[in-house]
C-alpha positions in Angstrom: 149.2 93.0 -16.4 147.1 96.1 -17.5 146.8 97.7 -14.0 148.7 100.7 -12.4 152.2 98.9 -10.7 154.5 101.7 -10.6 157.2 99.7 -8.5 158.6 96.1 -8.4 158.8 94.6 -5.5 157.6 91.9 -2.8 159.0 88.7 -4.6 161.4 88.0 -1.8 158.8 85.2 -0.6 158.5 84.0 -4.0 162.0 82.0 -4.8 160.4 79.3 -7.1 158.7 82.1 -9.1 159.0 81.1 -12.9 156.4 83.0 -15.0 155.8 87.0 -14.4 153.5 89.2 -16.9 153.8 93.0 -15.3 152.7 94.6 -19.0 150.9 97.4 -19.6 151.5 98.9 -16.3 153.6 101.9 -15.3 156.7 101.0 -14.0 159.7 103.2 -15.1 162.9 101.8 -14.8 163.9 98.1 -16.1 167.3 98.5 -15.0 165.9 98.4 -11.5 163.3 96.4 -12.1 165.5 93.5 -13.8 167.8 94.2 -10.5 165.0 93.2 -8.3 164.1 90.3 -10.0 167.9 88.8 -10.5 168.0 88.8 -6.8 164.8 87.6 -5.7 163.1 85.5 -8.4 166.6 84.3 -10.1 164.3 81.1 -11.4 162.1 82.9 -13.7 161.9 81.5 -17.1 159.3 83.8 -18.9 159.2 87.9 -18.5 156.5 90.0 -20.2 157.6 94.1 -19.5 155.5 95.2 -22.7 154.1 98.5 -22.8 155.7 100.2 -19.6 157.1 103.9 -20.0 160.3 103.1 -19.4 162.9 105.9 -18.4 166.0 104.5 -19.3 166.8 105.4 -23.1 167.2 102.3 -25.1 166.1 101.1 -28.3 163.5 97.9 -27.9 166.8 95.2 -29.0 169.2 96.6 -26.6 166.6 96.7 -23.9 166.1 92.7 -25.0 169.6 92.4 -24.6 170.2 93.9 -21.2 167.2 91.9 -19.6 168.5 89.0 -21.3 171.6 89.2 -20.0 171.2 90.3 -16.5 168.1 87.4 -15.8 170.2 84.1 -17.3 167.4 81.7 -16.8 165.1 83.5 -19.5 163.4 81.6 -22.1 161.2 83.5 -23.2 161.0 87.9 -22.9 158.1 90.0 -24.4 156.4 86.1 -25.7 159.1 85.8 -27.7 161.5 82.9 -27.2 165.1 83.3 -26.7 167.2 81.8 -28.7 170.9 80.3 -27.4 172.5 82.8 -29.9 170.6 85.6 -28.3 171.6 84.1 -24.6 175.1 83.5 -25.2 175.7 87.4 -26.7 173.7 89.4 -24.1 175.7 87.5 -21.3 179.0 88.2 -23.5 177.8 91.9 -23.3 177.4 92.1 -19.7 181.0 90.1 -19.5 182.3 93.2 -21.5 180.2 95.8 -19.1 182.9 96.2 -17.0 185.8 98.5 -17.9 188.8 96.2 -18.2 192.1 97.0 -18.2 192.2 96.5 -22.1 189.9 99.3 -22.4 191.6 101.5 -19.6 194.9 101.2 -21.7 193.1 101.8 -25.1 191.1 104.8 -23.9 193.3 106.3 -21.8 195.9 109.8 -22.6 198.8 110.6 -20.8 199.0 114.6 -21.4 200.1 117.0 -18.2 198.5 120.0 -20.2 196.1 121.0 -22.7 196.9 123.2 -25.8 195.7 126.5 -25.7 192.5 125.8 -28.4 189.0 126.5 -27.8 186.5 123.5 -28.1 182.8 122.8 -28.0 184.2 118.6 -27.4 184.8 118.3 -24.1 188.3 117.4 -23.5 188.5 114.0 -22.7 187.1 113.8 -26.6 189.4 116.2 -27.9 192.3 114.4 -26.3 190.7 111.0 -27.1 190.5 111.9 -30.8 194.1 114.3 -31.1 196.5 113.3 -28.5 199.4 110.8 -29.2 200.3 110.7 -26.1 198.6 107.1 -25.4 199.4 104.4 -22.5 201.8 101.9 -23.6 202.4 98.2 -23.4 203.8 97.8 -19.8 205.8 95.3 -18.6 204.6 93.8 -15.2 206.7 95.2 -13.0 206.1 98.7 -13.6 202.6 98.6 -11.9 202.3 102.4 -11.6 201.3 103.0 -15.0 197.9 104.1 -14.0 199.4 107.0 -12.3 200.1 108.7 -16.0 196.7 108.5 -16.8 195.2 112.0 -17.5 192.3 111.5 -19.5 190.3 109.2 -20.8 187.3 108.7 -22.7 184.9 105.6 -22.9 181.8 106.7 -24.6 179.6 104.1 -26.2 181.6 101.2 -24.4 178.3 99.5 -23.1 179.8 99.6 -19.4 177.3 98.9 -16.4 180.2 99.5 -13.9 183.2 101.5 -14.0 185.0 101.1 -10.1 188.3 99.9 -11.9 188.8 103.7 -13.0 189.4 104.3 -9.1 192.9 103.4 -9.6 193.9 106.2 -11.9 194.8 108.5 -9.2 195.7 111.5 -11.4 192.9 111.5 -13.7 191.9 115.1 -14.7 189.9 114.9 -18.3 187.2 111.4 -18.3 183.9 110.4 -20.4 181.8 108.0 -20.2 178.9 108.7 -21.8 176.3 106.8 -23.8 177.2 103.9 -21.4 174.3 101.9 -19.3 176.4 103.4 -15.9 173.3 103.5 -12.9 176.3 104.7 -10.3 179.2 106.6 -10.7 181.4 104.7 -7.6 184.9 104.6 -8.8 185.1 108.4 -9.9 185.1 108.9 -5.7 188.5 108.3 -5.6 189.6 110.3 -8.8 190.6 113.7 -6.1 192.2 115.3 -9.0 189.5 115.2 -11.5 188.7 118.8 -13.6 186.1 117.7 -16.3 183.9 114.6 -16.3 181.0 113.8 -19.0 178.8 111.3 -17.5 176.0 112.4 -20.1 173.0 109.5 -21.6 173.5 107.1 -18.7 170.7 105.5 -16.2 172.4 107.5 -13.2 170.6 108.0 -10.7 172.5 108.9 -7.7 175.5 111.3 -7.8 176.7 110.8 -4.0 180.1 109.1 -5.8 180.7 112.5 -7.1 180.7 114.7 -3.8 184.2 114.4 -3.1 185.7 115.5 -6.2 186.8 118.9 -4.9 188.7 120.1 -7.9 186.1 119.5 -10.6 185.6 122.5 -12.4 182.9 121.1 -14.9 180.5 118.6 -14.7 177.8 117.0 -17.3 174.8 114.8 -16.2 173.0 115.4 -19.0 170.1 112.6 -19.9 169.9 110.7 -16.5 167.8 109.6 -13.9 168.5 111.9 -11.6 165.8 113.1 -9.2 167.7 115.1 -6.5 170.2 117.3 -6.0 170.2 117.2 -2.3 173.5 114.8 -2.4 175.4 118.0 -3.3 174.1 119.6 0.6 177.3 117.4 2.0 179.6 117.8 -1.2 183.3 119.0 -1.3 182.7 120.6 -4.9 184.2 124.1 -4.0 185.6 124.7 -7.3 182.7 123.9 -9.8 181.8 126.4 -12.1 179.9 124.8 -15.0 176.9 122.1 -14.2 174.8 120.0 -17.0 171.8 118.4 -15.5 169.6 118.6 -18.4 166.8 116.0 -19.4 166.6 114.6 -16.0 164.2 113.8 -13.2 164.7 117.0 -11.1 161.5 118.6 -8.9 163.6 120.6 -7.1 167.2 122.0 -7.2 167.9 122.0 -3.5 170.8 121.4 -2.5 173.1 123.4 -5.4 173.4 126.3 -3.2 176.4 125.0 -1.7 178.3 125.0 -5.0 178.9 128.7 -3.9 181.6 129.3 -7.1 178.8 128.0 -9.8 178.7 130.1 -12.7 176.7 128.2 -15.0 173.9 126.0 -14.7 171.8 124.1 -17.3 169.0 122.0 -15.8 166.6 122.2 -19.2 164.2 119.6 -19.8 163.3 118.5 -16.2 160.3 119.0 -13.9 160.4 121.8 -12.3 156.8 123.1 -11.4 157.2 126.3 -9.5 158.9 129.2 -10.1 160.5 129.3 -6.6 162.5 125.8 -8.2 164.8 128.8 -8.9 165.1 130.0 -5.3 168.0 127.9 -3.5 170.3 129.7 -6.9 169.9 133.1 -4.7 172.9 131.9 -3.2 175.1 131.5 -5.7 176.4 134.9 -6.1 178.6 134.2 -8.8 176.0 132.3 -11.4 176.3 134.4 -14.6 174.2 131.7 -16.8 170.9 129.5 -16.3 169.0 127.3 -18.8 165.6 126.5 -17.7 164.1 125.8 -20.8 161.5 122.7 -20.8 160.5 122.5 -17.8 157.0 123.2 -16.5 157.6 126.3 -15.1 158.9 128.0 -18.1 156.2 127.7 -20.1 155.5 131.3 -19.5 158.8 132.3 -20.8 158.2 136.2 -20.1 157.1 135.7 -16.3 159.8 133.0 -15.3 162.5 135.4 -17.3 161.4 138.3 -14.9 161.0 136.1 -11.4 164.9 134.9 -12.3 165.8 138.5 -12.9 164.2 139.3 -9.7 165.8 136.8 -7.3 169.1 136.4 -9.2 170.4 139.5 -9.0 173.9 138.8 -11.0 172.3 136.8 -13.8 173.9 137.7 -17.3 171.5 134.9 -19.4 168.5 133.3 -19.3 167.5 130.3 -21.1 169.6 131.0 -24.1 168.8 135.1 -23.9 170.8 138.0 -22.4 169.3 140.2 -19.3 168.4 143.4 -20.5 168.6 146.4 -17.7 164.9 147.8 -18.5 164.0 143.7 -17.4 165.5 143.7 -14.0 163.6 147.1 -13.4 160.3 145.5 -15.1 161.5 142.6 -12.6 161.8 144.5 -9.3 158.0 146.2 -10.2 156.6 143.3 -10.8 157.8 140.7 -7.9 158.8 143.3 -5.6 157.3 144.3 -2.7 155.7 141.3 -1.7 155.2 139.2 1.8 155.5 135.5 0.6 156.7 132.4 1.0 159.5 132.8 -0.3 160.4 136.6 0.8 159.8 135.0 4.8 161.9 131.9 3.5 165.1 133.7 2.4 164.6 136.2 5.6 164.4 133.0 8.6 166.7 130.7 6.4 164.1 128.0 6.5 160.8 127.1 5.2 159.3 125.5 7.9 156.6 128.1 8.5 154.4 126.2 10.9 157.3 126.8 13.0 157.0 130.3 13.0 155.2 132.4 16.0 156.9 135.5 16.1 158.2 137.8 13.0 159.9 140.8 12.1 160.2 142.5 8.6 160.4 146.1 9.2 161.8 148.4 7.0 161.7 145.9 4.0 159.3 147.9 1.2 157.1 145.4 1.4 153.6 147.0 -0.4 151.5 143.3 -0.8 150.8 140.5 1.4 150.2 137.0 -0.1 150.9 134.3 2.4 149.5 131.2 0.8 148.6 128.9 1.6 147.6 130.5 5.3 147.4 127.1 7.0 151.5 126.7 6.7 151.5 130.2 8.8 149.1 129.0 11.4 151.2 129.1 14.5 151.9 133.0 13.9 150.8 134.8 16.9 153.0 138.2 16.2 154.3 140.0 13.0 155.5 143.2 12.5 155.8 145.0 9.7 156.7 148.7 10.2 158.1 151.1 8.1 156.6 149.7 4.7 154.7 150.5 1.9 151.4 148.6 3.0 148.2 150.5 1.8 145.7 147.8 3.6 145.3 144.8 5.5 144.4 142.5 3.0 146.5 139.2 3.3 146.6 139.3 6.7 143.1 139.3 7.8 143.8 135.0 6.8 146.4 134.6 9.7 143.7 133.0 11.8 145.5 133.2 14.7 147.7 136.6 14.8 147.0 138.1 18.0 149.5 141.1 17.6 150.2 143.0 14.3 152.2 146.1 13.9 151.8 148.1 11.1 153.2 151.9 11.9 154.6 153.8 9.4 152.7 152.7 6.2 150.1 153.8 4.2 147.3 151.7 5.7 143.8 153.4 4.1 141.9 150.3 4.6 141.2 147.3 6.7 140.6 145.1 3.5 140.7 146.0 -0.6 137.3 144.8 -1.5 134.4 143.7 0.6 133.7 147.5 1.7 130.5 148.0 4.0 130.7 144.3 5.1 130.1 143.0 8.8 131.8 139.7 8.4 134.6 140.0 11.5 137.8 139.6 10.6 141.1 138.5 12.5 139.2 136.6 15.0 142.1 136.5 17.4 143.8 139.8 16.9 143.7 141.7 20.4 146.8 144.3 19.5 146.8 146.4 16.3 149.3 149.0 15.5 148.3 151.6 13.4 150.6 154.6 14.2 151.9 157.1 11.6 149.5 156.1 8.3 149.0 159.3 7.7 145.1 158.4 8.3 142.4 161.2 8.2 139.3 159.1 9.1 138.9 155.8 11.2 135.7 155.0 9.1 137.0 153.3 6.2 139.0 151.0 8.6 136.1 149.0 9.7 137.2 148.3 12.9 134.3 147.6 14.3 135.2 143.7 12.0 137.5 143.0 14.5 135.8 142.9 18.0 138.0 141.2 19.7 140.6 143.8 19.6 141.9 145.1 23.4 144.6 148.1 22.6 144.2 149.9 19.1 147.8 152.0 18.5 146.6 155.4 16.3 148.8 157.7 17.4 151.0 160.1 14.7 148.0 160.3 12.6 145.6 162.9 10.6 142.8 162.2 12.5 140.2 165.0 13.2 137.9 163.2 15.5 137.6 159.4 17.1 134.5 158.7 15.0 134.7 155.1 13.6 135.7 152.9 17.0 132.2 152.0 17.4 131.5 148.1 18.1 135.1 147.4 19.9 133.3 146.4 23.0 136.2 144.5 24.0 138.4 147.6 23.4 140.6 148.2 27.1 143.8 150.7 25.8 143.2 153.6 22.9 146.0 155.9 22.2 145.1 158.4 19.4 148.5 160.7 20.4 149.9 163.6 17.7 146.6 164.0 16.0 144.3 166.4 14.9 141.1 166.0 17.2 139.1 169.3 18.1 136.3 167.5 20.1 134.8 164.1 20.9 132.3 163.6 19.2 128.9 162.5 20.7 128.9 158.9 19.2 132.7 158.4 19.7 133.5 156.3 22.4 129.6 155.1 23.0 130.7 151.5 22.5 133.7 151.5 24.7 132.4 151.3 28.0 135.2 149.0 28.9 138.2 150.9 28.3 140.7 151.1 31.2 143.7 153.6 29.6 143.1 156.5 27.3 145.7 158.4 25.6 144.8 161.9 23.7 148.2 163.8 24.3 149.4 166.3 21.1 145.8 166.8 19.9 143.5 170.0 19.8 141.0 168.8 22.8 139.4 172.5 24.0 137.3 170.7 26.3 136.2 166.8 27.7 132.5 166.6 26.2 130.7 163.3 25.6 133.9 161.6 27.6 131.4 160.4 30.4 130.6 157.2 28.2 134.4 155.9 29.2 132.9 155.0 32.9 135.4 152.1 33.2 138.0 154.6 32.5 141.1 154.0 34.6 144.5 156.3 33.2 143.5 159.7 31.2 146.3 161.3 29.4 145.6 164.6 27.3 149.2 166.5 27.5 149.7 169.0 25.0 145.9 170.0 24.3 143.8 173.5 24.7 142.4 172.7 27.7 142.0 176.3 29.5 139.3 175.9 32.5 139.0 173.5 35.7 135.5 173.5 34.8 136.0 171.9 31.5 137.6 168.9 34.1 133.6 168.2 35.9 133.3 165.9 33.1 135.5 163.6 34.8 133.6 163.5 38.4 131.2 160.3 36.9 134.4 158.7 36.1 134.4 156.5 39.3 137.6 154.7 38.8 139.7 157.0 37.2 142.9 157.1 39.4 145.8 158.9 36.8 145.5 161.3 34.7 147.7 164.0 33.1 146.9 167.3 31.5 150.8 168.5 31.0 151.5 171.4 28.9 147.2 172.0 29.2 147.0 176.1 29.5 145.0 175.0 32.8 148.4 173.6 34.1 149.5 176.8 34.1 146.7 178.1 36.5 147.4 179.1 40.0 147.2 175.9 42.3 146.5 173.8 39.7 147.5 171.2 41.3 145.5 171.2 44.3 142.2 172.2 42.3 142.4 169.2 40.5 142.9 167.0 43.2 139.8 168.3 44.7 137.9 167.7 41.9 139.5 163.6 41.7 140.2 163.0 45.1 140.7 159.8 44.1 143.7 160.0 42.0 146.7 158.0 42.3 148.8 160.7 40.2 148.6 163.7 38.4 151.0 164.6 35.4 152.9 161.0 36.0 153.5 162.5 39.8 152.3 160.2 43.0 150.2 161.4 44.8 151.1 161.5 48.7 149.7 160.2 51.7 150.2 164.4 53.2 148.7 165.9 50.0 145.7 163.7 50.4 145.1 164.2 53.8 145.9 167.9 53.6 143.0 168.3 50.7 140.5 166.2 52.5 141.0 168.5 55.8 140.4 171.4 53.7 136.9 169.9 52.6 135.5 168.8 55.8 136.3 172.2 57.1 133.7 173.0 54.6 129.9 172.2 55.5 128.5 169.1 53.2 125.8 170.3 51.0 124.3 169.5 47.1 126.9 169.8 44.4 129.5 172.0 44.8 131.3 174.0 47.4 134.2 176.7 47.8 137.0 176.0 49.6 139.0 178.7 50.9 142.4 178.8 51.3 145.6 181.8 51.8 145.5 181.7 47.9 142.0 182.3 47.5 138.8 180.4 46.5 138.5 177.2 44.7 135.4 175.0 43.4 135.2 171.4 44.5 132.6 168.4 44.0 131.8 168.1 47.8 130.0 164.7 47.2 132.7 163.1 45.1 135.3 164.1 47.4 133.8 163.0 50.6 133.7 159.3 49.4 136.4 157.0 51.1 139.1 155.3 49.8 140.9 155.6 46.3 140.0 152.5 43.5 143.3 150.5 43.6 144.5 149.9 40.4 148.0 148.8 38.7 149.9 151.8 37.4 151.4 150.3 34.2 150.5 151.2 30.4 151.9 149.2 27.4 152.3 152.5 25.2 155.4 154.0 26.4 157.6 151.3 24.3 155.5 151.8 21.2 154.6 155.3 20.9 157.2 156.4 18.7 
C-alpha cells in the first residue's frame, strides 16, 4: 500500500496468494485489475483497493459488487467482511451480465423503417420506448427469428459481455449504454448496423467495431478509450457522425480514414497539442468539431483560429459557428510558417529524422520554426525558393544543412536579432543561395558567421559593390551576376584568396581594379560589363592560374583582334568567351612573340593588322595550368 503501482501484474508465480493490500496507490482500472487477479491469484481471500483513482465510473457499492463477484473466494474487500448475502447477489449479477435471450426478445424491435420525426434520443431509444412492433414468443422450430431484429436497446442491463447479439444479422438501430461492456465483440458481425450507442461503458478497444461498414453514427461517449489508431484498418466508409467524448484520447490518429466524417465530438479528453487536430485535414467533408475540455483548448481563441486554419471546410467549433473575418484572422496568424507540421502534411510522414533532402518552393512561407531542431538533424539540403522569407533565422539551428536555397525572397538579414555578433553560424553550410532578394548591401548579411561556406549564389540582386564577403576564407565559387557593381572595391575580395570561379556578368564593371587579391583565381566571367580597353585586362597578368575567362558583350570584344590581343596577354588560357582555345591558335601566338626580342615588361607585336601590346614575360612561360572546365552555376543561375 501507499506507494506509486500504476499496473497489476507479476502474480502468476504466486498461486497460493491469499491476502493483497495494493491501497493508496495509483492504479486506474479495477475491471482489469480484478481480471488479473481472477486468473492468477484465484485463492485470494482478502482485497484492499482503497483509495486508487479508478477510471471506470461506478459508485463505491457497485464497484463492491463487481469485485465481489468476479473474485468468488473473497471474504473480506476494503476490511470489510463479506457477507453470504452479499456473495450470493454479486455472483447472481455477473450470472445476469450476459445478454440472454430473455433480454434479446424483451429489448428487441422489429421495424424495416423509421417514421419521418426528428429526435435528440437516439433511435434504438425512440423505437425502444414507441414501437409496437416487438419480438414475439416463438415456437422452436422457427429459429430464424433473430433475423427480424432491427433495433434493440439494453441500456442499464448490467451486461459485462454482449457476443450473443452476433446473431441478429440485420440489426440496424442498437444501445447498450450504461452497461459494464470492456469489448464490443459481437457487434463485428452486425454488417448492417446504422446507429450504435455504446456510451458510459469501460470500453477500451474499438477493433470489434471496424468492420461495420454501413454505420452512419457512432457514440463512445464516457469510455476508456485511449486510441484511435484501430480505425487506420477500418471498413467505416459511410460514418458521418462520431462521439468520443470523456475518454482517454492523446491523439486522434487514425480518424483520417473515416474520409465521409462530418461530425466529430471528442470533448473532455487529453489532447495536449494543438496539432491533436492535424490527422482531421483529411477529412474534407467534416462540417462540425467539439474540442471543448481538453488541454489544448484552454485557449479557446488560439485553438478556434489553428482549427480554422487547418480545417479549411469547418462550419463549427466547439459549440460556435466560423465567422469569415476568423479564417482570414486564421490564415495571418498560422500562415506562412515552416513547421512541423507544414513539412508533415507536405512528405506525408512525421518521421523527420528521416529527412535529408527537401523542397518547399513556391509555398508563401514568411517564418521558420522547426522545433525541436534535433528531429531535423539528418537535413543536409532544403530549398525554399520563391517565398516570403525576410531572414535566416530558424535555419541557422539545422546543424547540419550543408546546402540551402533561398532565391527569390526577401532575405535582408542573416539573423533577426543578435546584429554585430561574431558567433558563426551554420557550421556545416558550404552552399548558400541567395539570388533575386532584391539585396542592396552584403553587410547586413554577416557572412563572414558562416566561414565554412564554398559557393555564395548572389546573382539578380541590387548590389552596388562586393563589400561585406570578408572572412569567407574557405569561399571557392562567387557569382554576383545581374547586379549593380561599378568597381571593386579595395577591401572586397581581400579575404578570398582561395576562390577558384568568379562570375560578374550583367554588372557595370568599367575596369578590373583591386581584382589581383583573387590569385587562386581559376574561371573569370564579366559578360555584359563596360569594359572598353585591353589595358584595363593587365590586371589579370598576376593571376597565375587563371585559364577561362569571358568578357562577352564587353565594348573591348568589339575591338579589332580582340581575340588574339587577349590571348597574348593570358597565354595561358584554356578558353575565351566559353570558346577552346586550339592547339594552332596557341602555337600561332607564341611564334608571333618569340619573333619579338625578350626584354622588361612589355613588347609590340606586329602583325598585317597592325601593333598590339603583350606581357613578353608572362607569355614566354611554358605550359598552361590544367584545370577542370566545369562550373556549378549554369543550373542555378536563373
Amino acid at each position: 500500500s501507499s506507494n506509486w503501482i500504476h499496473k497489476i501484474e507479476g502474480f502468476k508465480g504466486l498461486p497460493k496468494l491469499q491476502v493483497l493490500d495494493v491501497s493508496w496507490n495509483m492504479i486506474k482500472s479495477f475491471s482489469e485489475t480484478t481480471a488479473v487477479l481472477r486468473k492468477t491469484v484465484s485463492s485470494l481471500i482478502s482485497l484492499d483497493i482503497r483509495g486508487n483513482p479508478w477510471q471506470e465510473e461506478l459508485d463505491s457499492a457497485s464497484l463492491r459488487h463487481y469485485v465481489i463477484g468476479q473474485l468468488k473466494m473473497l471474504r473480506t474487500l476494503n476490511r470489510t467482511e463479506v457477507s453470504n448475502e452479499e456473495s450470493e447477489h454479486a455472483l447472481g449479477e455477473v450470472v445476469a451480465s450476459h445478454l440472454s435471450l430473455a433480454t434479446i426478445m424483451s429489448k428487441a424491435r422489429t421495424n424495416q423503417t423509421l417514421p419521418p420525426i426528428l429526435c435528440l434520443q437516439s433511435t434504438a431509444d425512440y423505437l425502444d420506448t414507441n414501437s409496437s412492433m416487438r419480438v414475439t414468443q416463438l415456437s422452436t422450430d422457427q429459429s430464424d427469428w433473430w433475423q427480424n431484429v432491427t433495433s434493440i436497446c439494453a441500456n442499464k442491463q448490467g451486461l459485462t459481455q454482449i457476443k450473443a447479439i452476433g446473431k441478429c444479422s440485420n440489426l440496424k438501430w442498437a444501445s447498450f449504454a450504461s452497461n459494464r461492456l470492456q469489448s464490443a465483440v459481437g457487434l463485428d458481425e452486425c454488417s448492417q448496423l446504422e446507429e450504435l450507442s455504446l456510451d458510459k461503458n469501460w470500453i477500451r478497444q474499438i477493433d470489434s467495431l471496424c468492420p461495420l461498414k454501413h454505420l452512419v453514427k457512432l457514440s463512445l461517449r464516457n469510455n476508456l478509450i485511449s486510441s484511435l489508431l484501430p480505425l487506420q484498418n477500418a471498413s467505416l466508409v459511410s460514418l458521418q457522425t462520431l462521439d468520443v467524448s470523456n475518454n482517454l484520447l492523446t491523439s486522434l490518429e487514425g480518424i483520417d480514414k473515416c474520409s465521409g466524417l462530418l461530425e466529430l465530438y471528442c470533448s473532455g479528453n487529453r489532447l495536449t497539442s494543438m496539432r491533436g487536430v492535424l490527422p482531421l485535414k483529411k477529412l474534407s467533408s467534416l462540417l462540425i468539431v467539439d474540442i471543448h475540455g481538453n488541454p489544448i483548448a484552454e485557449d479557446a481563441g488560439m485553438c478556434k483560429l489553428y482549427s480554422a486554419f487547418h480545417l479549411s471546410n469547418l462550419k463549427v467549433f466547439n459549440g460556435e459557428p466560423l465567422l469569415s473575418e476568423e479564417y482570414a484572422q486564421a490564415k495571418e496568424v498560422f500562415g506562412g510558417r515552416l513547421n512541423s507540421e507544414f513539412i508533415s502534411e507536405k512528405q506525408g510522414h512525421s518521421q523527420f529524422n528521416q529527412l535529408i533532402q527537401a523542397d518547399f518552393p513556391h509555398s508563401g512561407i514568411r517564418m521558420v520554426e522547426l522545433q525541436p531542431p534535433s528531429e531535423f538533424s539528418n537535413l543536409r539540403s532544403l530549398n525554399l525558393e520563391h517565398n516570403n522569407l525576410t531572414s535566416m533565422s530558424g535555419l541557422s539551428q539545422l546543424l547540419n544543412l550543408r546546402v540551402l536555397c533561398l532565391n527569390h525572397n526577401r532575405v535582408e538579414g542573416l539573423v533577426t536579432s543578435s546584429s554585430g555578433s561574431h558567433q558563426p553560424v551554420f557550421p556545416s553550410l558550404q552552399v548558400l543561395h541567395l539570388g533575386f532578394n532584391q539585396l542592396s548591401s552584403l553587410v547586413p548579411l554577416e557572412l563572414y558567421r558562416i566561414p565554412t561556406l564554398r559557393a555564395l549564389f548572389l546573382h539578380g540582386n541590387q548590389l552596388m559593390s562586393a563589400d561585406g564577403l570578408f572572412g569567407l576564407k574557405n569561399l571557392s565559387e562567387l557569382v554576383l551576376d545581374h547586379n549593380k557593381i561599378r568597381s571593386i572595391g579595395e577591401q572586397s575580395f581581400t579575404s578570398l584568396r582561395d576562390l577558384r570561379v568568379l562570375h560578374m556578368e550583367e554588372n557595370r564593371l568599367r575596369d578590373l581594379a583591386n581584382i589581383g587579391w583573387l590569385t587562386g583565381l581559376e574561371k573569370l566571367f564579366l559578360g555584359m560589363n563596360r569594359i572598353q580597353e585591353f589595358s584595363d585586362l593587365d590586371e589579370l597578368h598576376h593571376l597565375s592560374s587563371l585559364n577561362e575567362v569571358s568578357f562577352i558583350s564587353n565594348p573591348v570584344a568589339r575591338r579589332l583582334h580582340y581575340r588574339t590581343q587577349v590571348l597574348c596577354r593570358l597565354p595561358n588560357l584554356l578558353a575565351l568567351d566559353g570558346v577552346p582555345v586550339t592547339e594552332e591558335e596557341r602555337h600561332r601566338i607564341r611564334a608571333m612573340i618569340q619573333d619579338q626580342e625578350p626584354g622588361e615588361g612589355y613588347g609590340v607585336v606586329q602583325t598585317a593588322s597592325g601593333p598590339f601590346l603583350v606581357n613578353a614575360n608572362m607569355a614566354a612561360k611554358q605550359g598552361p595550368v590544367q584545370t577542370q572546365y566545369s562550373s556549378n552555376y549554369t543550373n542555378h543561375r536563373h
